[in-house]
VOGU-3710 file (C-alpha; in Angstrom, 3 decimals, decimal comma):
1> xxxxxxxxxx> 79,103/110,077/76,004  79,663/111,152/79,761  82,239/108,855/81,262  80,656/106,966/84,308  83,219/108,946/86,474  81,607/111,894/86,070  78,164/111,698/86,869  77,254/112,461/90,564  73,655/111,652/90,267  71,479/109,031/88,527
11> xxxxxxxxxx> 67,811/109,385/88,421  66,349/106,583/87,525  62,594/106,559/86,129  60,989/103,149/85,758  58,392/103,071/83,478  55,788/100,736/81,976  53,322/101,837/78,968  52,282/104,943/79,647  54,684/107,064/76,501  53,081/110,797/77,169
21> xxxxxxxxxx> 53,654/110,681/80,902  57,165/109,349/80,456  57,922/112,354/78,134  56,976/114,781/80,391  58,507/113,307/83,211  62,073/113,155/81,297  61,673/117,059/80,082  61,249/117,831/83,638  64,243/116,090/84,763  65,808/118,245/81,006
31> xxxxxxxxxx> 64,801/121,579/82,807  66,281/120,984/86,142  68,272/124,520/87,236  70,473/125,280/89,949  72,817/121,877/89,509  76,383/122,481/88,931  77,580/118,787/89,115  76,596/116,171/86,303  73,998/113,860/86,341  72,083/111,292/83,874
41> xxxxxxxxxx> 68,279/109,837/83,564  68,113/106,138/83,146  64,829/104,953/81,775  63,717/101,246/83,067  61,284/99,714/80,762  59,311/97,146/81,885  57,125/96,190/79,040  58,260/93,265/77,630  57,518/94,998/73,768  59,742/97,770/74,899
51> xxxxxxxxxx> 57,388/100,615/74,083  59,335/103,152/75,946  62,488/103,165/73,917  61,259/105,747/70,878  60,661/108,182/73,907  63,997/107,142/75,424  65,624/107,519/71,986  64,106/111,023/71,484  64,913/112,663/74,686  68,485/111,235/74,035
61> xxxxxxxxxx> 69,457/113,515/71,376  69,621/116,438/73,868  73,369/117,429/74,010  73,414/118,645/77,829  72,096/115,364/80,119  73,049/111,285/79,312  69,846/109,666/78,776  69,977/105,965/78,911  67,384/103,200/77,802  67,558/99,645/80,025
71> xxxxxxxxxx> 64,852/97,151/79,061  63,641/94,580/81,953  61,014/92,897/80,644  60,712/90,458/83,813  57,272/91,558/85,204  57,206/94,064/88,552  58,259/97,386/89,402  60,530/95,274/92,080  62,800/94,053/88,870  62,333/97,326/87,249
81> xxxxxxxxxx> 64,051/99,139/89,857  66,413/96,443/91,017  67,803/96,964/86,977  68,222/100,666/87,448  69,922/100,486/90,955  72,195/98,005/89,226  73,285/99,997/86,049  73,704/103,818/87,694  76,525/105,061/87,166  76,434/108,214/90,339
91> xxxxxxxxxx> 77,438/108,396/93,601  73,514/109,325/94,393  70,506/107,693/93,133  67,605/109,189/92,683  63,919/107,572/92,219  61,043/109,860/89,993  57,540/108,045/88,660  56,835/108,226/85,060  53,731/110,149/85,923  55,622/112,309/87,974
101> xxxxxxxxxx> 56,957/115,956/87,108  59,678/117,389/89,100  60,267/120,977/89,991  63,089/123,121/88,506  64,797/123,265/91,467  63,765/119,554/92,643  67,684/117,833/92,290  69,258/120,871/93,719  66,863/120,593/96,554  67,554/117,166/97,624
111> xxxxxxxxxx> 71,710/117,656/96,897  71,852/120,405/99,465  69,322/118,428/101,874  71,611/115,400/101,378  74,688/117,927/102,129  73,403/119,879/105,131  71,716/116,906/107,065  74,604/114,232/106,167  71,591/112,386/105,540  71,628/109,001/103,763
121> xxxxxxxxxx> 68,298/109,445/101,708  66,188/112,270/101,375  62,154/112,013/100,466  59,824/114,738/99,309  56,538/115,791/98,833  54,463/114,367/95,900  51,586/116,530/95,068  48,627/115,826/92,614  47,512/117,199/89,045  43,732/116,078/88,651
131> xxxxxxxxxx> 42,018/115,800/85,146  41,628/119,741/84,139  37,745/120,501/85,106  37,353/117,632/87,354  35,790/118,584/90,505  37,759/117,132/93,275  36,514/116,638/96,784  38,885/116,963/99,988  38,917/112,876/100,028  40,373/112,598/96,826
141> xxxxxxxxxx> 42,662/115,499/96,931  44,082/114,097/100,600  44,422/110,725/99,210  46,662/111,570/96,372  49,078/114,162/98,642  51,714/113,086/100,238  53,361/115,682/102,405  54,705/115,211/105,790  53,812/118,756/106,006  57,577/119,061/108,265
151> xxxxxxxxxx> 60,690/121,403/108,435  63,095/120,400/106,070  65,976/117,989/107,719  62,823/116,406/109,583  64,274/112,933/110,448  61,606/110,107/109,072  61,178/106,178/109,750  58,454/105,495/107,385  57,800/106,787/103,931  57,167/105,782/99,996
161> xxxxxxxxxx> 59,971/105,855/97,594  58,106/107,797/94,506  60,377/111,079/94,910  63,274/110,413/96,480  67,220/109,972/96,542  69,992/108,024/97,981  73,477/107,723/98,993  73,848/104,574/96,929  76,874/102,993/98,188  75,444/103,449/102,647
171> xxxxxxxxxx> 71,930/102,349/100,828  71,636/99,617/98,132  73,625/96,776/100,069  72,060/93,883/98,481  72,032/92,488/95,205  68,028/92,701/95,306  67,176/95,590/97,400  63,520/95,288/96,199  61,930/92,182/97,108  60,964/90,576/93,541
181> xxxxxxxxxx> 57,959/88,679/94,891  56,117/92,077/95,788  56,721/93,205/92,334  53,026/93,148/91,093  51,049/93,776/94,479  53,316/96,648/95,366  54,847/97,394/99,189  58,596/97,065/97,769  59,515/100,369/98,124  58,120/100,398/101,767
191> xxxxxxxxxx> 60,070/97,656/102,942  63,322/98,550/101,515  63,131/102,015/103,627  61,590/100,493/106,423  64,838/97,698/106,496  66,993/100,825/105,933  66,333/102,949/109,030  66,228/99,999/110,840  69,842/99,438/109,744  70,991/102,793/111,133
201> xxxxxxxxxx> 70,558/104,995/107,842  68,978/108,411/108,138  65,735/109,316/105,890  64,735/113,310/105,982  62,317/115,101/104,923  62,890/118,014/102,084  59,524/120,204/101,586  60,984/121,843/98,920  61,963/119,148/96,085  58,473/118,704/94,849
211> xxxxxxxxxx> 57,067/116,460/92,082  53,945/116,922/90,844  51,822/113,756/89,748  49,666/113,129/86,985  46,208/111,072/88,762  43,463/110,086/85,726  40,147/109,647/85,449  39,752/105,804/86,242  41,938/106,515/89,932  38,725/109,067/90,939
221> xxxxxxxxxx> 36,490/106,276/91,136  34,994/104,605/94,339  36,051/101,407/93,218  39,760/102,344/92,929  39,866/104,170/96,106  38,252/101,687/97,951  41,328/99,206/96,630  44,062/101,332/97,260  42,949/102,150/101,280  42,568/98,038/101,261
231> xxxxxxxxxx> 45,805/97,405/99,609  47,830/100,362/101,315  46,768/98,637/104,930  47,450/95,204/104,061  50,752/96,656/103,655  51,203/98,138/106,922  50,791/95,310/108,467  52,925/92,947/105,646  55,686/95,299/106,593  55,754/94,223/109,905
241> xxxxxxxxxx> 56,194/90,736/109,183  59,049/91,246/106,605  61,654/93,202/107,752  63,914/91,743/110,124  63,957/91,328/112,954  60,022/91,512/112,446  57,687/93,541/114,528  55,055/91,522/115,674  53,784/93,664/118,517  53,186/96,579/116,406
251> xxxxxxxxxx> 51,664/93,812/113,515  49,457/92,686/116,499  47,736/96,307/117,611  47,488/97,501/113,770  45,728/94,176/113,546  43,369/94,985/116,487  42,938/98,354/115,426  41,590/97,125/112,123  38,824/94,806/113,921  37,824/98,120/115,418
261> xxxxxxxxxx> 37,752/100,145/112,264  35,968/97,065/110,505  33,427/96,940/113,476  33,224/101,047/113,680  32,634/102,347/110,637  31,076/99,360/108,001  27,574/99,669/109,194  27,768/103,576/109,533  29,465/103,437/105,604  27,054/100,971/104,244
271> xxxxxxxxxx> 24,109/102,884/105,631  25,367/105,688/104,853  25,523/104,505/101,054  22,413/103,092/101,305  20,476/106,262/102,266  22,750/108,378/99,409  24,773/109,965/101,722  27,731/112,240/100,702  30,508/111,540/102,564  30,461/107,675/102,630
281> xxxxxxxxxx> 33,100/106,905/100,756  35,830/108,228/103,549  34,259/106,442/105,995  33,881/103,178/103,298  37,799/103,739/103,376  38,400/103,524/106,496  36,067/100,151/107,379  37,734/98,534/104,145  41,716/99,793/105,066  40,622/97,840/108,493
291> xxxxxxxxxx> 39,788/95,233/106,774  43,280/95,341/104,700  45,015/95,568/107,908  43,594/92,230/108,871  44,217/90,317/105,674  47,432/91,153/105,240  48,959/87,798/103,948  51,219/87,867/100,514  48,672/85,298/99,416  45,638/87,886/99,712
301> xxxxxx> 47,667/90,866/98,362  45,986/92,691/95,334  47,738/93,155/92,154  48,161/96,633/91,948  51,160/96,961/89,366  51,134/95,369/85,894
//
């Protein structure tokens, strides 16, 4: 066993039921080149049956990289990664999906972004991997890429947490750094980096530490799409309201601009579905994510995690 001591970087992969992806995403962390310093994967289980752990106990046997198994079988990816902020062992903390692949070269990326930039966190591009023979319109492939599309050392306010890494000592302050109560509807992740730059830290951007995400067949569908772009804008607006001190100006005019999109593009979407149209569905996006915008409260927030 590595002593604690030694391990620079933690990369911590919460996971919940999905075995194949989590195997994948472990072997990619396995292949990583370029890394002189030490570093170890800690696998967060949230299933209370602890399905993850033969996977866990598998990848473990490797005689090059620690590979711990923690169990938190309270529900939400808000206690999931609350546990694995809690039990790394490095001075940096890294964050990968469990349907997430990282490049070769995606920790030595981020250590020399983190190095160059003195930055406090660094973020990076997560880029999809669609069912093989799928055809994939421009919607779909834009809604599942996230790339600021920016020079490297880019200084950001506002991002998502999926492929990232921290300083964890200037970062993870609080006992709970993940609200618990967003847990199943999701938005966690973008309030604890939204409280973070407002507390001074620096975020940047690294193009080059990539991870590439696995999307299925059932997140292709109208119906999914259409509850993401409602769920992803009542969270722009949530945000507002929970970081402190809150911005209720800017909560106010993404409000308003949602009564524009709702007013603006329903009836063109609707018609447009009516007559058969191809092409609604972006435009169905945009009416709905008004909508989202608009019913923003914690009360109305869909359950988007199990």
């Amino acid at each position: 066993m590595l002593a604690p001591m030694m391990i620079e970087t933690s990369i911590v992969i919460p996971s919940y039921r999905r075995p194949d992806d989590l195997a994948r995403a472990i072997d990619s962390v396995l292949a990583q080149e370029g890394v002189a310093s030490t570093f170890e994967i800690l696998v967060v289980d949230n299933d209370p049956e602890g399905s993850a752990k033969p996977v866990v106990q598998a990848k473990a046997a490797n005689d090059r990289v620690l590979v711990r198994y923690l169990h938190e079988p309270r529900p939400g990816i808000s206690h999931a990664r609350n546990t694995g902020v809690a039990e790394a062992a490095g001075r940096y903390l890294a964050f990968l999906d469990d349907d997430e692949e990282a490049d070769p070269h995606w920790l030595a990326h981020f250590l020399d972004t983190l190095e160059r930039f003195g930055a406090d966190a660094v973020v990076g591009p997560v880029l999809p991997r669609f069912p093989h023979g799928a055809e994939i319109d421009a919607y779909r492939r834009r809604v599942y890429t996230r790339d600021a599309r920016m020079p490297t050392g880019t200084r950001l306010l506002r991002w998502n947490i999926g492929n990232s890494i921290f300083d964890k000592a200037s970062c993870f302050v609080d006992d709970e750094p993940f609200l618990p109560r967003l847990g199943r509807t999701g938005g966690e992740d973008t309030v604890f980096l939204r409280q973070l730059t407002r507390r001074g830290r620096t975020m940047v951007w690294c193009g080059e530490a990539v991870a590439w995400e696995r999307v299925p067949a059932d997140r292709l569908g109208a119906d999914y799409l259409l509850r993401r772009a409602f769920r992803g804008a009542q969270t722009a607006t949530f945000v507002c309201t929970a970081v402190k001190p809150r911005e209720l100006g800017r909560a106010l005019r993404l409000m308003a601009g949602g009564c524009a999109q709702v007013a603006l593009y329903g009836p063109t979407a609707l018609a447009m579905k009516a007559m058969r149209r191809d092409g609604w569905l972006p435009v169905m996006a945009k009416a709905v994510g008004g909508l989202g915008k608009l019913l923003w409260h914690p009360s109305l927030h869909l359950r988007m995690y199990r």
